[in-house]
Structures are given as C-alpha cells and as structure tokens.
N, C-alpha and C positions, 0 to 999 in steps of 0.2 A: 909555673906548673900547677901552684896551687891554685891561683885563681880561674885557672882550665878547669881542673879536677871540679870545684865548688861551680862550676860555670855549665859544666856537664851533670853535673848532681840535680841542677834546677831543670835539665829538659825533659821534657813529656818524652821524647824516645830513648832516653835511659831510664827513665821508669817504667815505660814499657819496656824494654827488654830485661830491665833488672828483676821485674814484679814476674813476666813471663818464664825467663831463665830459672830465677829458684823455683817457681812452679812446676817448672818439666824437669828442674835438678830434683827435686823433692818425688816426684811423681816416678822417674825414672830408678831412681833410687829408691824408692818401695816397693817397683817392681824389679830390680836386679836382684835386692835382700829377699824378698820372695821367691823368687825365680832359684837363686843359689839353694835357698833352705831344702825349696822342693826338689831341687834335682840332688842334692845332698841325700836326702830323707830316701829319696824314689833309689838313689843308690846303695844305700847302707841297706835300707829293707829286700834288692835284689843280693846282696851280698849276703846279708844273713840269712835270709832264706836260701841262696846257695848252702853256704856254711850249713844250716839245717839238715837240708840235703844229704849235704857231705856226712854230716855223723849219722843223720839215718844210713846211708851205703853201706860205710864201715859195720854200723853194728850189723845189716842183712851179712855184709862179706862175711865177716867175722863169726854170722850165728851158726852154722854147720860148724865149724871149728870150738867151736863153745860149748855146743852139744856133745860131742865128740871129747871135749876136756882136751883136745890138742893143739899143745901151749905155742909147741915149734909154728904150726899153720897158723894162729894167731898171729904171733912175734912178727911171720914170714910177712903176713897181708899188712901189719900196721906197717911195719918197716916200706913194704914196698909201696902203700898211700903214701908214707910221711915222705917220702921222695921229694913229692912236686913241691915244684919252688913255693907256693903261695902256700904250703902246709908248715906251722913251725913244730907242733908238738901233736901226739898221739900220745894219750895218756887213758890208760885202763883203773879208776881206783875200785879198791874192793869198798867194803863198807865201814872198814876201820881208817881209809886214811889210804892206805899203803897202795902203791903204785907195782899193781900186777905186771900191765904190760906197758912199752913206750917204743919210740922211734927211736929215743934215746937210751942203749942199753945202759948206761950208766945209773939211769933213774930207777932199773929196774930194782923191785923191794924196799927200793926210799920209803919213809914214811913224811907224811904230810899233814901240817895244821890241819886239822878236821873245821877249825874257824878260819880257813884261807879259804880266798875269794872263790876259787872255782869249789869249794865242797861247802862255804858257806848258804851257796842259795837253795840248798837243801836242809840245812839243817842248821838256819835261825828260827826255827822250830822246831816244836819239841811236841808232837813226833817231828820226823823230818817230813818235809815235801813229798810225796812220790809221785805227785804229777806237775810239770812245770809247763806254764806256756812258754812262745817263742822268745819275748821280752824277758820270761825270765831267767832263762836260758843264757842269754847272749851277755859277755861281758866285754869290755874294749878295756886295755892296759896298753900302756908302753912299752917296749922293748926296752932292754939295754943301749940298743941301738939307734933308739930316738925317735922310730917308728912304734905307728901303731900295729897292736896286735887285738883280734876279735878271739875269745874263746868263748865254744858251745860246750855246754856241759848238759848230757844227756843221761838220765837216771838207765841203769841196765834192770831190766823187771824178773821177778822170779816168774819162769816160764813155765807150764802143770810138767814139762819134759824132764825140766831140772829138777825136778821133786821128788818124779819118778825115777831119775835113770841111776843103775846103782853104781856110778863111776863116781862122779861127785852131787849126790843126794845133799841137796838141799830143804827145812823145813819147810813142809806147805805154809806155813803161817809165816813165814818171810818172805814181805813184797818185794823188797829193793836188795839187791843182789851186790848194785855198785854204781858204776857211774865212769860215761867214756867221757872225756874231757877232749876236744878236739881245737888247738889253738892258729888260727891265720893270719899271717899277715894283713893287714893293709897298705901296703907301701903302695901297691898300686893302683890301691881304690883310692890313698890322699892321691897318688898324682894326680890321678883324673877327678879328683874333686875340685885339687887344684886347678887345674886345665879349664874346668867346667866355671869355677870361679872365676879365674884370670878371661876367660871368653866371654861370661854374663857382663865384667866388668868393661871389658873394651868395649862391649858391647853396646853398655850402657853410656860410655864417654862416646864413643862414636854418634851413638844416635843425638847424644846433648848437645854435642858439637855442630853437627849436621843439622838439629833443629835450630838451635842457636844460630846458628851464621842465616839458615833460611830464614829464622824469625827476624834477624836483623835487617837482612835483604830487605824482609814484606816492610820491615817497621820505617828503613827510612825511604823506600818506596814509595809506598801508601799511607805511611803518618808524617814520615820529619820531613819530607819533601813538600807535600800537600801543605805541612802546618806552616814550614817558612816560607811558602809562598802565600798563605793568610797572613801570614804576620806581617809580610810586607806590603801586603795591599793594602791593610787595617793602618800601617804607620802612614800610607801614602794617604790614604784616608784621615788619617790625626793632623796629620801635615798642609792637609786641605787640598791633597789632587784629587777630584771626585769621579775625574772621568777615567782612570786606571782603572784596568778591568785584573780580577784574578781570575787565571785562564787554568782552572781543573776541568777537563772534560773527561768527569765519570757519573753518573748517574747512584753513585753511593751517598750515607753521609757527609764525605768530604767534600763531591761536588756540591750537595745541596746546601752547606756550611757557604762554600766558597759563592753560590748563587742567591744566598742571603746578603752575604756581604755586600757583594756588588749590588745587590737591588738598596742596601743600607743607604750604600754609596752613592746611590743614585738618587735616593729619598734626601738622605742627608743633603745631598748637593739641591737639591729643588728646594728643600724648605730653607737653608744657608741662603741661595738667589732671593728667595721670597721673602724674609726676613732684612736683608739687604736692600732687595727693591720695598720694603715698607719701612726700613728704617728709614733710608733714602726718600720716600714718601712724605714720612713722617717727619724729619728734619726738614724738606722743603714748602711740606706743611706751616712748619712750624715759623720757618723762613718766610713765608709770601704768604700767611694766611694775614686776610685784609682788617688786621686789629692787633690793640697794644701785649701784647704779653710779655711779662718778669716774671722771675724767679729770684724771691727776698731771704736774706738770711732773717734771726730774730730783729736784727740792730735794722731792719730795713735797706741794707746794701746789697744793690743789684748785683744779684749773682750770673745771672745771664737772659737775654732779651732778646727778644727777633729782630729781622729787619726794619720790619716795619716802626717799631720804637725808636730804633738808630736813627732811621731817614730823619722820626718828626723831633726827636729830640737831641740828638746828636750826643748821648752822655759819654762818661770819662770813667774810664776805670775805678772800681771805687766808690763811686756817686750812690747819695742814698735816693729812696724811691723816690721821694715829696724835693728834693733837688732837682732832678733830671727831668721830673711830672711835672710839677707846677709851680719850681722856682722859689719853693719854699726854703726858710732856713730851721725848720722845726718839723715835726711828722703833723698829719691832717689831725684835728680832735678826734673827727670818726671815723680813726682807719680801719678800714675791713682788716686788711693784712695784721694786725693787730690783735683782733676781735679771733679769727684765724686760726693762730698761736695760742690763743687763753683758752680757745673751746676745746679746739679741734674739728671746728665745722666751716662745712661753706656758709659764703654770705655773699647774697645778692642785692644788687638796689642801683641806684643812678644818683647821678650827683651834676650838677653843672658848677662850671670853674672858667679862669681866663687862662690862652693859652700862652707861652710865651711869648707871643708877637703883639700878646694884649686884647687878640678877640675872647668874646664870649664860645666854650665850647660845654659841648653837652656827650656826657657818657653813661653807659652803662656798665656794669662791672660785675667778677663774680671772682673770688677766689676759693682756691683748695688748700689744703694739707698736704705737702710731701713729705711720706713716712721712711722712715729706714726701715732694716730689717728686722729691729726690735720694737721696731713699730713707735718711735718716737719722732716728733713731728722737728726734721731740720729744716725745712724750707718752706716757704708761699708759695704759690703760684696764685696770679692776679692776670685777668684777663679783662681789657678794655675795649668798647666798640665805640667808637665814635657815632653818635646819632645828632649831632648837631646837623648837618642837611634834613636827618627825618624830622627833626622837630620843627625846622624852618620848614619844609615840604607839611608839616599839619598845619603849623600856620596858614599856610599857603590854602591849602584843601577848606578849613575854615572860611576864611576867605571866600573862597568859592564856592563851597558849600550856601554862604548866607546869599552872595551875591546869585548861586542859581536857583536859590528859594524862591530871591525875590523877581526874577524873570519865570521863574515855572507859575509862581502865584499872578504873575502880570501876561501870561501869554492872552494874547485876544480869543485864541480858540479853547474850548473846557478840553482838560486834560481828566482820566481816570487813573489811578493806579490799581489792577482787580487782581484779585485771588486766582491763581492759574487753575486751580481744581475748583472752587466754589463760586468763582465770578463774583466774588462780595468787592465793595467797595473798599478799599484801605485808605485809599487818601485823592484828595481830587484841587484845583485850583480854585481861584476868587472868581474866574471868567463861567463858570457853570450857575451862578445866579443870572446872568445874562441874557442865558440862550435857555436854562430851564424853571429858572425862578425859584430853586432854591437855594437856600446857604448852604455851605461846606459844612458844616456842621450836621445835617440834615441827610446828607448822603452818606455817611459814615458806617458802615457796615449795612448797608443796603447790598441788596443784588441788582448789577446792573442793570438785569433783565425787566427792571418795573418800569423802568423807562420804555421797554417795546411795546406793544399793542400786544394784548395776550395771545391773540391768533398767530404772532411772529415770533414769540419766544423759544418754541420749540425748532426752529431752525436758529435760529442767531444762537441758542447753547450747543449746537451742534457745530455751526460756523466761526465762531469767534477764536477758539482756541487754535486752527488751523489752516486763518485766513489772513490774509495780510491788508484787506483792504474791503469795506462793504459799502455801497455805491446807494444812494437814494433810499436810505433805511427812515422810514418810519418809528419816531418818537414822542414820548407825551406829554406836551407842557404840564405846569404844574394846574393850572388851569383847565386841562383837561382837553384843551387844542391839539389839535395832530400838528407834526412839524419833520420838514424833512431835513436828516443830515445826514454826511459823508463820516464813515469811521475808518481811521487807520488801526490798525494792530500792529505790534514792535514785542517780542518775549522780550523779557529784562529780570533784573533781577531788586531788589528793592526790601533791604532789611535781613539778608539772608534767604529770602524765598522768594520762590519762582515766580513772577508775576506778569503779567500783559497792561503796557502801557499804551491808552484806548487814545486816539485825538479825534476830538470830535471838531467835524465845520457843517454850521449851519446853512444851506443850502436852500433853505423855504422861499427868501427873498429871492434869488436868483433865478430857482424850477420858476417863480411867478414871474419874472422877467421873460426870460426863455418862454414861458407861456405866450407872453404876451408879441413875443417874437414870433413866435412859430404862426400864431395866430392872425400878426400883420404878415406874414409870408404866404399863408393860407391866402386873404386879401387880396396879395401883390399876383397871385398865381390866378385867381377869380379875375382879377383884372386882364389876366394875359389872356384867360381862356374864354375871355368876355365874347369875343367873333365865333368861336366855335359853338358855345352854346346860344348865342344867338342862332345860327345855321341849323343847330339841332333843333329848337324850337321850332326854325318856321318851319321845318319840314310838316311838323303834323296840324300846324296854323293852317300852313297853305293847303292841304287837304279839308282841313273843319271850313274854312272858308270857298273850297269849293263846292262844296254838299249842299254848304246852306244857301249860295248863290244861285246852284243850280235848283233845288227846290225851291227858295222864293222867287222865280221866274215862272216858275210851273204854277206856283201858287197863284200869284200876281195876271195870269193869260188864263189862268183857268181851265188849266190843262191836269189830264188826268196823266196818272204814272203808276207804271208797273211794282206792287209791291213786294217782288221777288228784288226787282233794284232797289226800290228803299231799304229792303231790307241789309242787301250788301253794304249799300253807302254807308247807313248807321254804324254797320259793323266797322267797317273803317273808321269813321270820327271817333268809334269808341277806344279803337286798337290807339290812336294814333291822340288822344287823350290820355290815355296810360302812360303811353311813349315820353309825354310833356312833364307826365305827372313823375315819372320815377327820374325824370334829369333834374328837376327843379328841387324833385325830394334828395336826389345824393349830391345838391351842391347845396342845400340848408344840411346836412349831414355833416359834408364834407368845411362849408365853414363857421360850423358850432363847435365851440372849444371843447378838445379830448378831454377824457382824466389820464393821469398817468397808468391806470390798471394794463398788466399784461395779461394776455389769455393767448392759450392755444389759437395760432391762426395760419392758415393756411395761404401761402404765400400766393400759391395762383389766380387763388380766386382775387386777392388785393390787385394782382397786376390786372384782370380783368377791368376791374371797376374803375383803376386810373385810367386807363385805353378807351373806356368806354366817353369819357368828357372829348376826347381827342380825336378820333376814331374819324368823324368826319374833316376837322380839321386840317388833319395831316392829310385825309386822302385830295383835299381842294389843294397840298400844295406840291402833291405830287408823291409825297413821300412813300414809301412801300415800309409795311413792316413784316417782318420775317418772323413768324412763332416756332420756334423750336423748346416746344416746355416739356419736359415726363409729363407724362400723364398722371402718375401716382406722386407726391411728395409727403415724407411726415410731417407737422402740424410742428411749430415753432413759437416759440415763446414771443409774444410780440403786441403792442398797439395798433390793431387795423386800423384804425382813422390816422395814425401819424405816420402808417406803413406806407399807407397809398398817397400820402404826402411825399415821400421819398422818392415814390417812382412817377410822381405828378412830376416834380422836380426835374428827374434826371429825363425825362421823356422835352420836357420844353427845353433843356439845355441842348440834348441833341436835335430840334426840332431846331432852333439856332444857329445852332455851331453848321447844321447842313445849308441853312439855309445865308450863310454868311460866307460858305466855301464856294455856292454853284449860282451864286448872285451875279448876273450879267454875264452868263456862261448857257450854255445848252446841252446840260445833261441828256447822257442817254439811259437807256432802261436801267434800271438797277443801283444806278450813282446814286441815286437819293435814298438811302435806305436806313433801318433800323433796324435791330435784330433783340428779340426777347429770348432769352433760354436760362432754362433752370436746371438743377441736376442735384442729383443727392448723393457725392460723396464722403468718406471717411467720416460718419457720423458729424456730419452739416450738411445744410442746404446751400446751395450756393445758386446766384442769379447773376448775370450777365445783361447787362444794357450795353452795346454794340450802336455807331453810330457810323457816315461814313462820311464827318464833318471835317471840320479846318483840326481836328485835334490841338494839341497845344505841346510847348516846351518843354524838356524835361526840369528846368530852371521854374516854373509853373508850377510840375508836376507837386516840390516840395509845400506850395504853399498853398493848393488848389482849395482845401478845405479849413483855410483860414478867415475865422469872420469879417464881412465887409473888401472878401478881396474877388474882384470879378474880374472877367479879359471883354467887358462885351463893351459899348460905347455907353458914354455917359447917358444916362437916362436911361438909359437900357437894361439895367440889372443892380440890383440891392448888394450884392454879395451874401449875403444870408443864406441863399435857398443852399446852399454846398456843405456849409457851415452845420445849417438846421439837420438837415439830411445826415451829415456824421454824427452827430447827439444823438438821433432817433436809434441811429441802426445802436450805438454803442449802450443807450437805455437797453435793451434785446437781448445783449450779450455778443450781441454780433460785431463784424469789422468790416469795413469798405475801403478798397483804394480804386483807382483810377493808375490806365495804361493808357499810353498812345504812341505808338509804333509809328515810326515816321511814314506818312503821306496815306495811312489809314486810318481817320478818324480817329474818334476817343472812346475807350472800355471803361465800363465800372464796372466792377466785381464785387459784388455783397455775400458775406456767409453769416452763417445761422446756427447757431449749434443746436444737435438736437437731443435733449437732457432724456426725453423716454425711449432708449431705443426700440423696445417693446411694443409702441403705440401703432394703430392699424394707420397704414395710406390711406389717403381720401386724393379723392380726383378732382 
C-alpha cells in the first residue's frame, strides 16, 4: 500500500490534480469566506437598518403621546410593538438612568448603570453624545438564552413643543431628554445566516467536488492517458523497437509530443541502421581491407588483427608483433610501434625484411595512437601494405624504361617530343642527324616550326595540333636543301604535360623514285599514243604537202594561178601548221617532268587536253565517246600535268579493255563506247570514266590499284599506269575507286574536294 501511495506521489497526474485541486480548494475557499462574510454584512446591515426603522416608528408612534404627557397611550403602543416575536425589550430611559417606560412592566422605574452598555454609548463622554450614528447605535449581546440579541439605542431630543407646553416643561437648554432603547432578537437572522453559511459551504464542496472529479476526468483523459502511451512508446523505443508508432490523434501539445517521438523514433532507427550498416562497413573494412593491420598493447602483444594478417601469418593467441611478423625472438631495433608509445605520434617509412617462407618482402607502414578517454595512449595501431610487387613492377618499368630509351634513341625514323601549346622542342632521338643534320642537342628547345619553309609555317602551327597526319610537307636540311617528309602526330603526355609526339619519314628519295616512275609511265603512254599522234601529224603534213605539190607543178609548167586561191591554200598550210605545232608542243609538255606544286585547276579543261592526243585515235577504231560534263565546275586543288596523266591512263585502259572485249566480234552502234561526266556534288567534284569493256573481277577489283599488277597480256602493260594514277589523285586530296557491274564494263570514280566553297565556276 505504501509503495502504491509513494508510486502515485511520483505521477504527473497526481500532481496535477493534487497542484489543481488545492488551487480550486484555496480559490473556492476565498470565495465561500467571501461570499459568507458579504452575505453576513449585507444581512446584519438589512437587519439593523430595519431595527433602525423600528425605533424611528416607535418614537414617531409614541410622539403625540409624549406630547400629550400620556403615559397610559405610551405604555399602551410600547406594549403592543414589544408583542412581536422578533422584539425582546422596549425600553424608555430618562436621562438619569431610570427606565420610564418598557414592555416589561416590571422594569418600570428600575434604575440602571448609566455605564451599561445600552446608556454607555452616550455617555463615554462627557458631555454625553447627542447625536449617534447608525454603528453607533447598534449593539449585539447574548441572551440568557444563547441567542443573539441586537439593541438600538436612540437618543429622545428635546423638541421647541417640550419646552413650551406647560404639562411637562422642560428647560430650552436641555437637548437630550432620554433615550428609547429598543432590543431584537436574532435567532432568526443566526438561522439564516446559518442557512446562508451551510449553502455557501455546500456550495463550495459541491463545486470542488464537481471540478475535481471533472479535472480528474480531463487529467487522466488528456495527460495520464496520453502520457502512458509516451512512456510506452519511448520504453519500446529504449528497447529498440523503432517501428512502433504512439498513436495520439490530436493536434495539441500532446499530439505534437507524441509526433516528435515517433519522428525520434524513426530518426533514431535510421541513424541505429546507418551506424550499423558502417559499423558493419567498418568491421569488413577492416576484415578484407587488402593490407596488414594490429592493434599492440605497450609489451607488443597483438591485441587484434584483420584477416588479412591471419591468412599471411597465421598467429596464435598471445603472439608478439615481431613473432608473428617476422619470426623474430626479440622486437625490431626500429620499431615504429615503439617510437608510438614514447611520442605519442605517427610514424611513417618502409622497411624491406624476409618473409616467413624466406622471400624478400617490402613494406610500407604507418602507425597511430589508441587514446582512452583520458586520453592516455593504450594501444598501437600499425598498418602494413605490402609493395614488394610495386617494387618489383619499378624494377621492371626501369627496365623498360632504359630498354625503350634505347629503341626510341635507335628508331630509323627522327622522333620529336613538342610542347603542345608552344610547339618547342623538348627532346627528340639520335635518327634526326640523319635526315636533318643536326645533333640532338641542337634541337633542344627549338620550335619545330624552323624546320618549315617560312611561307609554310603558318599553316602547319595551325595544323599540327589537330592533325593526325601531314602528307608531303616541305623541310629544311641543315644545309639549306628542301627535303620532303611524311609527319605523323600522336597527343601524349611526356613528363606531366601535354605533348605531341611528331614521327617523321623522309620521303625525298622515294617522291624522286615516283618521279621517276611517273615519268617512265609518261614514256610508256607516249609510246602507246605513238600511232595516234602519228595520224594527227599527217593530217596537216598531208595538207602542207599538198599545197606545195600543187604549186610547184604550176610553178614548174609555168602556169599562172589565181591569187585569191593562193591565198586560201596558205591559209590552210598555216591553220594546219599550228595544228602540228600545239600536238608536238603538249606531248614535249606533256613528257617534261611535273613539279609537285598544286594550283587551282580546272578539271574540264585537263579532260579536254588528254582527249585531245586521242581523239583521232579512238575515232579510227571505232570508239564513240559520250561527253556528259556541267558546264560550270569549281577549280580543285590539283597538278595539271600529272592530272591529265590520270585521265591519259584511264582513257587507254578503257580504250583496251573495249578493245579486248569486241576483238573478232561485230559490234553494233554504241557497243564500243566511252562516257566522260563530271558533276559537282556535296562540296567535291566528282568524274566518272565509263567504259563498255571486258570489265574485270570483283577478286581484281581489291587489287586493281596495286603496283606492278595488270590483267592485260604480257607485254602489254607495266602495271604502274593504275598505281601512278591512285598517288596523283591521293597527292590532290582526292580518292579514286573503280566499279564494274557484271557484263558492263569498267567505272572509275574520281572526287575532289573543294576546300573554297566561295570560289566563282569557270566553264
């Protein structure tokens, strides 16, 4: 019972109702004691002011009888007031005391203490009183009877009547005459006080009662309900259930308590998980993280260790560090974990040792401080990485390193290493004496750029950095000779910055091969077109030789002739002298060695000029050619003289190829044919040579433009001219392949790019 009682003392809702209840006990209770006092006060004050009243009435009843001096009509009135129940005494005194008239005839002529109560309140002074107020008038005394009684005691005043009238003449100079003394009960003003009392009071317990039990209601309602259902969500919460929910649905403090809670609950639960999932983390961290870790007491006994040290060293309970490490029976001279302990600091560094199996190993290490909470160092921690692979891997790299020095220093082609922003020289191989004649030493923080031709440097510092590849670039011995080479570009990196590694191959000796190629194929093509330009010469021979025949006849006979015909005739010999003169001047053009220079050229007019060697040729053997050209083309980057070599080429290949298909056959109109067309799409030119010959294999197709490989009969073809012809066009920037669609001859397709698109057509 008492540990109820002590058990109930400690709850929030006996404090509230205990702290409550005396407050509305106390509250209620100052106004019942209030409440009684005033209704007391408010009734004693109607009471006496009745009383008042009363002995004002009496004296009016009684003043004609007074007047009058007649005693009987007095006696008769007080007698018949002092009747009523609630009157006790009707008392007349004169001014000596003595009791003139009363209800009680017994008292009549008594005399009386002039210092008793009711004749005191006039005369504790001296003079006496002769005016009183209400208060002090009013006396309360006991009864005999154990009730109270109220007497009013009212001064009787000398009236001007009484002064004058000669019955009982009293002196004008005497105010007070006497004094009516008029005594009431209260019995019935206690009861109803009492009454009044005993109702404020139940009153007042009813209402405490009534508030009390309603405060109780609200309190374990709204607090001790609410509060054991926090308390028990909070213990399920201590207890660690986080997903219990406390279910208040009110929108008061208590809800908003109870929706802290549970958001606690829910916080708590995530960071509890999240601590969990990282201790969990952290433990298998600790577990599989790929290196040695201990934790040493001061004596160097492994206090605990990962897996990883278990797998490689398998220790034993117990085991000190330099046992279980390195099979020592002593600690290392320079133990960190040592050093540790004395500081209180880390310490880094590497060490190489043998491992137990007796190999050489190599580590690195670092240990810490483990502090308690007063911050005094119990434990090591020592953390090992095994780098004996990296070490063997830099040997290795070394290694390599010297052995690719000494291959980048022996490659046969000059290697550059350049500044990616400044194009300077950083480092370059032994093979760049070779090809520019100077030493490596020499080139060292040069700009690569002095090796161009000055008129080229401003393209090639535009081109280099976002080019991968520069085809037939102009360089300058040391000597001062031009020299042509091929540059690769590679971004790399070299030293920590961004560089471009250049490779250069000298090319000079080879373009002068290829010269010299292109130049016996030239040759080989003069030899082919040897009958054609034969045929074209005699045309204007056979005219020059008939002019002069016909006039050295005339001359010779002596005959005159019309000089209107001489003059035509000349003009022929002459026409047809020009004629001789511009075929003899574009095949000395035609096989005088090109330069390599490109210039704006206009691809139609090239196809003209090859056509024109041929032109009678082909018409002796039949052949048609079909011109389908635009009339407008843009101007292409290109070598005219090695251009019209291309189409010299490919014009006697289909001049061939038709004439190898319709050989001991009889073609009709149109079989023998050739087709020239040109076209300008998608910023290129593109050409078409169209044949309607034996075409060839697709098995062919892959090799057609490989050096030395021909389909024609021996004797018959170099293999070069297909060869030379893909160089030219790929010099240009251009590309060529070849089609051939079964039982329709053979296509070549040549395109052209054209780098100004801005530039005017020419026809």
């Amino acid at each position: 019972m008492w540990k109820r009682l002590l058990h109930l003392r400690h709850k929030l809702a006996t404090k509230l109702i205990l702290s409550v209840g005396l407050t509305l006990l106390l509250s209620i209770s100052t106004w019942a004691y209030f409440n009684i006092n005033y209704q007391k006060q408010k009734l004693m004050k109607n009471v006496m002011a009745g009383a008042d009243k009363l002995t004002t009435t009496i004296k009016l009843g009684t003043y004609y009888a007074m007047m009058l001096n007649s005693r009987d009509d007095i006696t008769q009135i007080i007698q018949n007031i002092g009747k009523h129940e609630a009157i006790e005494n009707i008392r007349i005194y004169n001014k000596a005391g003595q009791i003139k008239f009363s209800n009680a005839t017994e008292e009549v002529d008594s005399m009386t203490n002039i210092k008793a109560e009711a004749c005191d309140v006039c005369h504790r002074t001296d003079p006496p009183l002769s005016s009183l107020t209400l208060d002090q008038k009013i006396r309360i005394f006991k009864s005999p009877n154990g009730h109270r009684m109220m007497g009013v005691i009212s001064p009787i005043c000398n009236e001007p009547g009484c002064a004058t009238d000669a019955c009982h003449v009293h002196p004008e100079g005497k105010t007070i005459l006497g004094a009516l003394d008029v005594v009431v009960s209260l019995a019935d003003t206690d009861r109803e006080i009492l009454l009044a009392e005993r109702g404020a009071i139940g009153l007042a317990v009813f209402v405490f009662l009534a508030s009390s039990a309603l405060i109780l209601i609200l309190v374990f309602s709204f607090v001790n309900r609410p509060i054991q259902r926090l308390i028990r969500g909070t213990r399920q919460i201590a207890r660690g259930d986080y997903s219990s929910k406390v279910s208040i649905n009110r929108i008061d403090e208590m809800g908003q308590l109870a929706d802290a809670i549970n958001r606690m609950g829910d916080s708590i639960g995530e960071t509890l998980a999240e601590l969990n999932r990282q201790r969990d983390e952290y433990q298998t961290l600790f577990e599989l993280v790929p290196c040695l870790i201990t934790i040493q007491d001061r004596d160097f006994r492994l206090l605990r260790y990962n897996r990883e040290f278990a797998d490689r060293f398998d220790p034993r309970p117990g085991d000190y560090c330099f046992q279980a490490y390195k099979g020592r029976a002593e600690k290392c001279i320079n133990c960190p974990v040592e050093k540790t302990f004395n500081d209180g600091l880390s310490h880094f560094g590497e060490e190489t040792g043998v491992n137990r199996d007796g190999t050489q190993a190599h580590w690195i290490f670092k240990t810490t401080p483990i502090r308690n909470e007063q911050g005094e160092i119990v434990a090591a921690l020592e953390m090992s990485l095994d780098i004996t692979h990296m070490r063997q891997l830099e040997e290795k790299l070394e290694e390599t390193e010297e052995k690719y020095h000494v291959i980048f220093n022996n490659i046969p082609n000059p290697v550059f290493v350049l500044d990616l922003a400044t194009l300077k020289i950083l480092d370059c191989n032994e093979s760049v004496r070779a090809v520019y004649g100077y030493d490596e030493a020499e080139f060292l923080d040069r700009s690569f750029l002095e090796l161009f031709k000055p008129e080229d440097r401003s393209d090639a510092t535009d081109k280099l950095p976002i080019t991968n590849e520069m085809g037939q670039v102009r360089h300058l011995h040391r000597s001062g000779r031009e020299i042509f080479v091929n540059i690769r570009v590679s971004p790399s990196e070299y030293a920590g910055r961004r560089v471009l590694l250049v490779t250069i191959s000298d090319i000079t000796k080879r373009l002068e091969t290829e010269q010299q190629l292109i130049q016996a194929s030239k040759m080989a093509t003069l030899g082919e077109m040897a009958t054609g330009v034969a045929h074209e010469l005699n045309q204007p021979l056979s005219v020059i030789k008939t002019v002069s025949s016909f006039y050295t006849g005339k001359i010779e006979k002596d005959e005159s002739f019309d000089l209107a015909v001489l003059r035509t005739m000349l003009t022929k010999v002459d026409t047809n002298v020009d004629r001789a003169t511009r075929i003899i001047n574009h095949m000395r053009q035609f096989a005088r060695k090109s330069d390599t220079d490109l210039e704006k050229t206009q691809v139609n007019d090239v196809i003209h000029r090859a056509f024109e060697i041929f032109s009678q040729q082909l018409k002796v053997r039949g052949i048609d050619v079909v011109w389908d050209i635009a009339p407008e083309l843009p101007r292409v980057s290109a070598d005219p003289g090695r251009l019209e070599q291309v189409f010299i080429n490919l014009l006697l290949n289909a001049r061939d190829a038709i004439e190898e298909r319709w050989v001991g056959r009889d073609p009709q109109p149109g079989d023998k044919r050739i087709t020239l067309r040109t076209r300008c799409t998608n910023g290129s030119v593109r050409v078409e040579v169209s044949d309607t010959g034996s075409g060839f294999s697709p098995s062919v197709a892959t090799k057609i433009f490989e050096p030395f490989f021909t389909t024609k009969e021996v004797g018959r073809g170099t293999g070069l001219g297909l060869s030379i012809s893909y160089g030219i066009v790929k010099e240009c920037g251009g590309n060529i392949r070849a089609v051939s669609p079964p039982g329709k001859g053979a296509r070549f397709i040549l395109e052209f790019p054209v780098k100004d698109t801005n530039e005017s057509h020419d026809s």
